[in-house]
N, C-alpha and C positions, 0 to 999 in steps of 0.2 A: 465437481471435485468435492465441494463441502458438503452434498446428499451422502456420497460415496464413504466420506470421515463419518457422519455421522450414522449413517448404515453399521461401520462395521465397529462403531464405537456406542451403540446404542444400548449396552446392559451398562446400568449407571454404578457409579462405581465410587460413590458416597454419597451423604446426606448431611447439610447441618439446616438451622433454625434462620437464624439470624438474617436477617435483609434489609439490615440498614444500608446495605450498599448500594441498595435499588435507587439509585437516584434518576430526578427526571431527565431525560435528553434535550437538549434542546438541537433542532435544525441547523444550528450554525458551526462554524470552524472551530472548535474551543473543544481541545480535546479535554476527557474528562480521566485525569488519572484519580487511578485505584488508589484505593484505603486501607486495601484489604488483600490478602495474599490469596493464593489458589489454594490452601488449604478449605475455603470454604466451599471448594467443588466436591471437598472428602468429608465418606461419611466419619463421624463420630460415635463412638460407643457409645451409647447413655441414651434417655429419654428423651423428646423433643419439648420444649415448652408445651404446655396445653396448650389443647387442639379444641376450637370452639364448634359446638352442635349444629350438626350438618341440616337439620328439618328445625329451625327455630319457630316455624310458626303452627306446627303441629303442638297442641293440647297437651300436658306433660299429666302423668297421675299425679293428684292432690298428697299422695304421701312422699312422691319424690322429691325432697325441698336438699339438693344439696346448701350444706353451711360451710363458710373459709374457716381456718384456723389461723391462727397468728401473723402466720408466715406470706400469707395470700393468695397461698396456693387452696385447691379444692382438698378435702378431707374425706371419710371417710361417710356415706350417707345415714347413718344409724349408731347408735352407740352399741358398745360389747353388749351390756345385758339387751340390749333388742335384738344384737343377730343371733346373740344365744337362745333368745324364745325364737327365732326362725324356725322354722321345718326345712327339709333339703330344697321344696317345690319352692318355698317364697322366697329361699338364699338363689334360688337360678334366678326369678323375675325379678331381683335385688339386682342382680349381672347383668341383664339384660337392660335393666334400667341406664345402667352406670356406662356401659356401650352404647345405648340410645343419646343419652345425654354427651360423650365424646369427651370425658375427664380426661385431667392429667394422667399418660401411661404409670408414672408411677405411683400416682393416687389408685388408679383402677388396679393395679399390681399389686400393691399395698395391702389392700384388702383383702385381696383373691386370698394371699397367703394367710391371713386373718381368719379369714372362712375356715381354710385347709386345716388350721393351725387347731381351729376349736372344733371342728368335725373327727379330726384325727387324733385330737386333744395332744400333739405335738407340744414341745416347750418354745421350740426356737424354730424357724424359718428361712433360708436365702435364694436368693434369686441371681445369676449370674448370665451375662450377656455374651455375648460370643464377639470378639473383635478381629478383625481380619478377613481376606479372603481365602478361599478352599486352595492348600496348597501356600500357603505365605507363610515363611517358616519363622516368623514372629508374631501367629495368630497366637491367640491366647483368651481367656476367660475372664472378665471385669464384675467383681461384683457391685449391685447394683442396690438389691437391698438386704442387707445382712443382720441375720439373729431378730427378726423379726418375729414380736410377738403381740397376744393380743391387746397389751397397753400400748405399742409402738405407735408415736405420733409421724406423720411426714414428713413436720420442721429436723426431728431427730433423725431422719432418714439421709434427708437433704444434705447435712452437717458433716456428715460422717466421708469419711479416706475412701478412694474407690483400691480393692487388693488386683491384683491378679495372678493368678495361674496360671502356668504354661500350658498349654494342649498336649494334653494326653499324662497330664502330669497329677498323680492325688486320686483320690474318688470321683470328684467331680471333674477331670481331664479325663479321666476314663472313659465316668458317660459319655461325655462330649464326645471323643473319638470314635469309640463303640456302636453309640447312638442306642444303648441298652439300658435299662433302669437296672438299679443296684439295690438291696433291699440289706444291711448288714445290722446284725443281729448284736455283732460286740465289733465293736471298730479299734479296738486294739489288738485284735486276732489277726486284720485285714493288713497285707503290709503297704495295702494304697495307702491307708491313713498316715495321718502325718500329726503325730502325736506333741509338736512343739509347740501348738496354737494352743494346745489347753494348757499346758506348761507357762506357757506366754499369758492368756486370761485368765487363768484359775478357772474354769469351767469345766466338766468332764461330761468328753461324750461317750456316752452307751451304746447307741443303737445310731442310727441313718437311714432315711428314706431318699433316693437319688434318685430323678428322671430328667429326661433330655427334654424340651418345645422346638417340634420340628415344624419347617412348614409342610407345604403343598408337593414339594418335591424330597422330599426327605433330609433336608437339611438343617441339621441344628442349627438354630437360635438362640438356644439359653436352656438352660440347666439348672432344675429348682432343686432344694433340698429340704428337708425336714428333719430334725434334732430332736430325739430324747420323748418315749413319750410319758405322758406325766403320771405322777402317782405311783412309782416303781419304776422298774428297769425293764419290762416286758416290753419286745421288740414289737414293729408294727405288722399288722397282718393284714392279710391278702384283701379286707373289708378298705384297710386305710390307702392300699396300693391302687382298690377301686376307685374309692375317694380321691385322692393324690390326682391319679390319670385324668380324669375328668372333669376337676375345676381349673386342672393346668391347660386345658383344652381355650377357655375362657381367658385366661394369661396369654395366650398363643393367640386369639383375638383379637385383645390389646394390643399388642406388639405389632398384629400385623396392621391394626388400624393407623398406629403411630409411623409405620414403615411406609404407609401407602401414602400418608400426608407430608411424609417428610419427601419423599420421591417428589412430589407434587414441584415443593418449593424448591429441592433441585435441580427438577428442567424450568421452573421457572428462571433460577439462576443462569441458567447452561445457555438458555434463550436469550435470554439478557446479554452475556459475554457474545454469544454472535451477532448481535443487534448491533452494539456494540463497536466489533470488528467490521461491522460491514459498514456501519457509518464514519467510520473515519476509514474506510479504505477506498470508499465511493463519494466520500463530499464535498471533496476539491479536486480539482481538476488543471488546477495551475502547472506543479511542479511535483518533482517525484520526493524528490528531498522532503519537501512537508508532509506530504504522506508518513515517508518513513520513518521521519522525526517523530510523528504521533503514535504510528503503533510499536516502536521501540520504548516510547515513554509506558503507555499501555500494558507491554511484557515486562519492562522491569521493573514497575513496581507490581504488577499482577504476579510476577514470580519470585520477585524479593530476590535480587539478582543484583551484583556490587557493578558489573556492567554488560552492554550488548553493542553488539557492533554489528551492522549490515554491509556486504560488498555485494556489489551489483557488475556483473559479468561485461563484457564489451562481446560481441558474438563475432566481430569479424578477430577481434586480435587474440580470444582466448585470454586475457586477462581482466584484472578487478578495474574497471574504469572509474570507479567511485566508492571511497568509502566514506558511512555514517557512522557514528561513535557516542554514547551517551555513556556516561559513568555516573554515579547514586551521588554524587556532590551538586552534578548539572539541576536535579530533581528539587535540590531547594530553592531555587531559584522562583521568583516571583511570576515571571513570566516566562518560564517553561516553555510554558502551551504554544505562545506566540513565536517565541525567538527563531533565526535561522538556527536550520541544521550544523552541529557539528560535525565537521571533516576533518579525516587525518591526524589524531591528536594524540591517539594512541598506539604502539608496535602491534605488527598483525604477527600471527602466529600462519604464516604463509604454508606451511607443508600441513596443517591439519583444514585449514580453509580447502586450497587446492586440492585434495585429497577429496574432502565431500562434496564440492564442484564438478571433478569429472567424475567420479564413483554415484555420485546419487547417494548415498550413504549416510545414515545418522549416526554420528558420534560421540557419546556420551561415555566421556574420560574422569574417572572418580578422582585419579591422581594424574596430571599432565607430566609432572617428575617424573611416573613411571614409565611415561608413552615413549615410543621412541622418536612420533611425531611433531614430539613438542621440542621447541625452539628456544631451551634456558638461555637464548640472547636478549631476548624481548622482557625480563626481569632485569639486565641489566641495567644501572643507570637510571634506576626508578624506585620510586618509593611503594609500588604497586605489585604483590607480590599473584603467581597464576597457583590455583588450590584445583579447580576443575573445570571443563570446559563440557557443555551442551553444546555439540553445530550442527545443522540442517538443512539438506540444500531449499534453496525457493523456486518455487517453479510456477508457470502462469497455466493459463487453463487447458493450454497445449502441454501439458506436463514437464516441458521444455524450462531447463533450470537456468535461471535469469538471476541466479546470484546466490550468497550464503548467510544465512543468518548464525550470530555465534553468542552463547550466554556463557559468561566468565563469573566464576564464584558465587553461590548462594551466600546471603548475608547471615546463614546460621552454620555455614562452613561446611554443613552435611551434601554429601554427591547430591546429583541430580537423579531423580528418582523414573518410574516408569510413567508415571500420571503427572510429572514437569513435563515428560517428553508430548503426553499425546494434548498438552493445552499449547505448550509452543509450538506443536505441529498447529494445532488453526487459526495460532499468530503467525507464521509463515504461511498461509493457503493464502490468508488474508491479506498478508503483504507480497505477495505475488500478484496475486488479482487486482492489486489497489495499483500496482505496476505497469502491468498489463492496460485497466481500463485508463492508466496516464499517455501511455505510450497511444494508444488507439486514438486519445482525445489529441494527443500532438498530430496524428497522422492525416486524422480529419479535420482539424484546421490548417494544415499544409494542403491538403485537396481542396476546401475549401478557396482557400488562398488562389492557390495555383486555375480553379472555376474560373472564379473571378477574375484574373490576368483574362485569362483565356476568351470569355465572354469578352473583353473588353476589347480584346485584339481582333477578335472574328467582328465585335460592331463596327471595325474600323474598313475589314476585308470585305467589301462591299462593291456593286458596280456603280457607276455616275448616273445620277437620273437622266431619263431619253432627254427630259427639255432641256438640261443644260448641254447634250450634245448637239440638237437640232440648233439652238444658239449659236454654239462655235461654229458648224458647221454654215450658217448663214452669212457669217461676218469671212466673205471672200479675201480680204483684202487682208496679205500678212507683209508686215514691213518687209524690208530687207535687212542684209545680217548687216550692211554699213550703218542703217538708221540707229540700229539698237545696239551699235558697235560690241557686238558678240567675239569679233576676232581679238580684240582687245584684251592683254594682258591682267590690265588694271580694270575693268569692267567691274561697276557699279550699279549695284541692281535694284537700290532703293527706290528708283525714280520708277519702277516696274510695279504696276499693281499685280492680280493673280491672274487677272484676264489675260492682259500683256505678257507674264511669264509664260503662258498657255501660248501663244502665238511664238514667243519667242523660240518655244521650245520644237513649235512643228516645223520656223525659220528654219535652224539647226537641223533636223530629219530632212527636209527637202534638200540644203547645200551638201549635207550627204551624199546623198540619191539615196536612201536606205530605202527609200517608198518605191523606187522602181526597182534596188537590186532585191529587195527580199519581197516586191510582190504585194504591199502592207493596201488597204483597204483604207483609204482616207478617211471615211465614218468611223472604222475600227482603230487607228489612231487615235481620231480625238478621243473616242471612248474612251481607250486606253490611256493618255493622259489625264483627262479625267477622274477615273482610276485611283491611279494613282497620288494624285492630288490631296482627294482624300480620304486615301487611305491611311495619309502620313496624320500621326496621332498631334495634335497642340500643342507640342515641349517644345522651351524655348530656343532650343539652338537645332538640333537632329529634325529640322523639321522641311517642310515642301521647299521654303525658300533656300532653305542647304542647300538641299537635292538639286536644285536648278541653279544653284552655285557652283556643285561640283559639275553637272553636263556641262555649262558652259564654259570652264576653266577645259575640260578634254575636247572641249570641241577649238575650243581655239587651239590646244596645243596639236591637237591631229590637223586639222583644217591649215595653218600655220607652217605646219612643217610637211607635210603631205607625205607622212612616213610606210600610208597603205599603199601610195599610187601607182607601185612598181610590183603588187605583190601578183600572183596569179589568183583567179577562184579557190582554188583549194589552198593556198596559204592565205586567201584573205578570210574562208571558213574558219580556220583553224586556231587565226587571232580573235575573228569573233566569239567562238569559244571559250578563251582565255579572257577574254574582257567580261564575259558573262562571270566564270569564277572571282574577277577582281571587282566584284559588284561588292561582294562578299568581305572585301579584301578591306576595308575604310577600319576596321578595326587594326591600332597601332600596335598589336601583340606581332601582328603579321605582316609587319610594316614591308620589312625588306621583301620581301615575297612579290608582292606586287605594288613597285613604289608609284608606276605611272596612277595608277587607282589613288593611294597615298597624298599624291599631290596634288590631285586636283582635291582630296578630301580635305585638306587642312589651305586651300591655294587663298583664303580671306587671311592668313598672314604675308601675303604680300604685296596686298592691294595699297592702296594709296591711304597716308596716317589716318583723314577725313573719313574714310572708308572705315577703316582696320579698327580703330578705337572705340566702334559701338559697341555698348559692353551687351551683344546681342546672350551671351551664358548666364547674365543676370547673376553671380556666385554669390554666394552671401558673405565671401571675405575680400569682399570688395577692397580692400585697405593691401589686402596681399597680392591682387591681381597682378599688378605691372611687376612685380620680380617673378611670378609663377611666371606670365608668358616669356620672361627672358628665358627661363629655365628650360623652359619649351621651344621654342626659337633654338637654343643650344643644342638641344638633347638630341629633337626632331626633324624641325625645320630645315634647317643650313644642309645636314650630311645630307638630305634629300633633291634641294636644289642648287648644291655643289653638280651633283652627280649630274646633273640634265644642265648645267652649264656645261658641261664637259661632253655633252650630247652634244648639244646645237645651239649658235650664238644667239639664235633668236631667239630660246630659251632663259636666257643673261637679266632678263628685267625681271625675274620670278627671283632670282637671288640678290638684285641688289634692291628690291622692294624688302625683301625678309631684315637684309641687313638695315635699309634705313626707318624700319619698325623697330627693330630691337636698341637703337641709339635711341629712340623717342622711349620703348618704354621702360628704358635702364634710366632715363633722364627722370622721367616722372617715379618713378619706385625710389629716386633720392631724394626726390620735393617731397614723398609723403614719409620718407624718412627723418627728414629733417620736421616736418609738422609734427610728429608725431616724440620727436628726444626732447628729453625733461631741459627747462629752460634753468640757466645760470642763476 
């Protein structure tokens, strides 16, 4: 996506000097807000600061000593009476010098016109720059160096107002437009002239020499002129038009030398701002909020913006599940960088958002008063008035739009331009992607997460090693269901180690017959409990000795009440089915569904107080325990073995065990009531 922006955004599309802004990066979280507006991604009419000598350690000729003037800029390499002993051959390897060397443009410009000025013996001299691109209907003409002659110093150059002229406007808007040299003989005859500058200086112009500096492709650059020539009023001739043509050729040079260096330092910039964007879109990985808090900081001060706001899409509901908000007050703040994001602080302008969310659409609104989209409710009741709005949608690398980004008011009042649009477009690419690779990092530590369960559970889904079945399998001798009183209500299974529970549990299968009706393989048994043994994970309560709590609560109450003994094969298939589903069933969401499963799952609240009171859940609010399980006892317990009192009387000791648990631990939940109320 950022190849593709910069593919088709790759003819640059200004230049400045200046890179103070280059600051170091560092590695860490600390976003680095701007200094500096996005003007300095445009170029500027004018010279670049001098540009220093590309081959410094190549041998310079013993006569080339440039000297500074005042100002500290480079000057001129010779004085008037030495370029006037020049010949035309030693004034070109004077140029050629002064381009070897890599002087200030408009030191080397300077001269050029000096040269012209005493070849063509000219009075006066200007040089005019071309500002704008082809087709910008506020291109225009910036002079640069004006009335230039040959006493003219740099510092004087320097000092002086830059004018401008319209394109296509005057003599020298002519060139420009025409791209044709003008040669005028009386320029008060000409109605291009514009006779109010000599009216305005006291100067009178005669004559005019006009030509355009094109590049490589025919496009004007700048537009030299020459005034008056000396010693009389006789216009310039075809000798001076040779002349003229061909030291401007060397200005053309210049310029392009200065054009090629200044390019340089603004992909060096452009590189920088991506570097940039992509470091705070990829160097945390936490939350998305900080992301978007940093490169909204990043856009508005990079676009000098009074605010921005980001909403981020919800994809199943079609609405903004989250908005970010930064307004130009939050920016002085000392800790900016750090602070949480702000959310929600400011009215959204919901039909112009919505609008470039499902549209895909960029919307840049010079006047929102005039939109019909804008929402003059959101000005209510605030001290914050809406001048213009920039929105965009954001989209991740799937091109899929994941929310909107919206810039509110330039701090110099003026619209939003076409060059804010295409720098906030790769603060949106970059704040999609920075999105995107959060979402992705959530996703793979959710998988991760989720591995991990997963491994954990399958180390548990294991079969029992052969030697500890060949062990059970050697110990013939299994009590009876009297010895380990299994039929028993109140059954107490402390006194049970794991081996014993093992035996107790195959007791249980055998007074079934489940080994003869289902056919079960006595080695494959033990295995199978085994098994399952341990497969059951080491949590404190859900664990094997549960398990072997609730079989032997259903095996007494089946065993007990002998509720299969009358069934046929196919109806006693058919419960066995249903018991297989209420295995499932111990979760209290589904309680009523299958209560018989239910009761034996929670049947350690009826057992006897000595039993009941091991605080086998270990809770860590230990202090709240005895009114939770009243609560529980109420909620749970009772409606469950009401209902199976009303089954079978045999059943009766299951409910009045619950009841005389819940008097004990209503008793004690007022003893640590009372420990616990502030004393008199």
């Amino acid at each position: 996506m950022v190849d593709s922006w910069l593919l088709f955004h790759s003819v640059p599309q200004g230049m400045v000097q200046d890179t103070s802004w280059l600051t170091n990066t560092s590695p860490g979280a600390v976003t680095p807000v701007r200094k500096t507006s996005a003007h300095e991604l445009e170029r500027k009419t004018g010279f670049s600061r001098p540009f220093l000598p590309t081959f410094k350690s190549l041998p310079l000729p013993s006569d080339a000593m440039p000297f500074c003037d005042t100002t500290g800029g480079y000057s001129v390499l010779t004085t008037q009476q030495e370029l006037r002993a020049l010949n035309e051959r030693e004034l070109i390897f004077e140029l050629v010098k002064d381009i070897y060397n890599g002087l200030d443009p408009l030191s080397f410009c300077l001269k050029i016109l000096q040269i012209i000025s005493i070849l063509t013996k000219a009075d006066r001299c200007s040089l005019f720059l071309v500002k704008g691109e082809k087709g910008d209907p506020g291109r225009c003409l910036v002079g640069q160096l004006l009335d230039v002659s040959c006493s003219s110093a740099i510092g004087q150059m320097r000092r002086r107002e830059e004018i401008c002229i319209p394109w296509g406007t005057g003599i020298v808007g002519h060139v420009a437009e025409s791209r044709k040299s003008l040669n005028i003989h009386d320029c008060y005859k000409d109605i291009r002239f514009n006779s109010q500058v000599d009216r305005t200086t006291g100067y009178k112009t005669h004559n005019m020499l006009c030509m355009p500096i094109c590049d490589t492709d025919g496009e004007v650059k700048a537009v030299a002129q020459i005034i008056n020539k000396c010693h009389g009023e006789k216009p310039f001739t075809y000798a001076d038009e040779e002349v003229f043509s061909r030291y401007l050729q060397f200005c053309g040079i210049g310029l392009r030398n200065a054009e090629l260096y200044e390019r340089s330092e603004l992909e060096s910039k452009r590189i920088q701002v991506l570097l940039d964007l992509a470091r705070l879109a990829f160097e945390d990985q936490s939350e998305i909020g900080q992301i978007v808090q940093r490169i909204m900081i990043y856009t508005q001060s990079f676009l000098q913006v009074e605010r921005c706001q980001v909403l981020l899409l919800d994809e199943n509901a079609k609405t903004f599940s989250r908005v970010f908000d930064l307004d130009i007050n939050d920016m002085k703040a000392a800790n900016i960088d750090s602070s949480d994001p702000f959310e929600g602080r400011f009215p959204i302008n919901v039909r112009i958002a919505g609008y470039v969310a499902t549209s895909g659409e960029t919307l840049n609104i010079p006047d929102v008063h005039q939109d019909d989209r804008f929402d003059p409710s959101v000005d209510e009741d605030s001290n914050f008035r809406h001048y213009s709005i920039l929105c965009m949608p954001i989209r991740n690398a799937s091109k899929i739009i994941v929310g909107v980004c919206q810039l509110i008011n330039k701090l110099s009042r003026n619209p939003f331009t076409k060059k804010d649009e295409r720098i906030f477009e790769i603060c949106t690419i970059f704040c999609g992607l920075g999105i995107q690779h959060i979402e992705i990092y959530e996703r793979s530590m959710k998988a991760i997460a989720k591995t991990k369960v997963t491994l954990e559970v399958l180390s548990y889904h294991a079969t029992a090693p052969l030697e500890e079945v060949q062990e059970l399998l050697r110990d013939y001798h299994i009590p009876s269901t009297e010895m380990y009183k299994l039929h028993d209500l109140k059954f107490d299974d402390f006194f049970l180690n794991d081996k014993e529970m093992l035996k107790a549990c195959l007791r249980m299968f055998i007074d079934l017959n489940f080994i003869q009706r289902f056919d079960i393989e006595y080695d494959v048994l033990c295995r199978w409990l085994l098994s399952v043994r341990k497969n059951y994970r080491p949590v404190t309560y859900h664990n094997w000795r549960h398990a072997f709590n609730v079989a032997q609560m259903m095996f007494a109450i089946l065993a007990g009440n002998q509720i299969l003994s009358h069934l046929s094969s196919e109806e006693y298939m058919n419960v066995v089915h249903i018991l297989e589903g209420a295995i499932l069933a111990t979760d209290l969401t589904v309680y009523y569904k299958a209560m018989l499963m239910t009761a034996c799952d929670i049947a350690a609240i009826t057992k006897p107080w000595k039993v009941q009171k091991k605080d086998m859940m270990n809770r860590d609010k230990k202090d709240k325990l005895p009114l939770m399980q009243v609560a529980f006892i109420d909620s749970m317990c009772i409606p469950v073995y009401e209902a199976f009192a009303m089954i079978s009387d045999e059943l009766c000791p299951l409910l009045e065990g619950v009841k005389e648990n819940r008097a004990k631990w209503l008793k004690l939940a007022e003893e640590k009531k009372l420990c616990f109320s502030p004393k008199n």
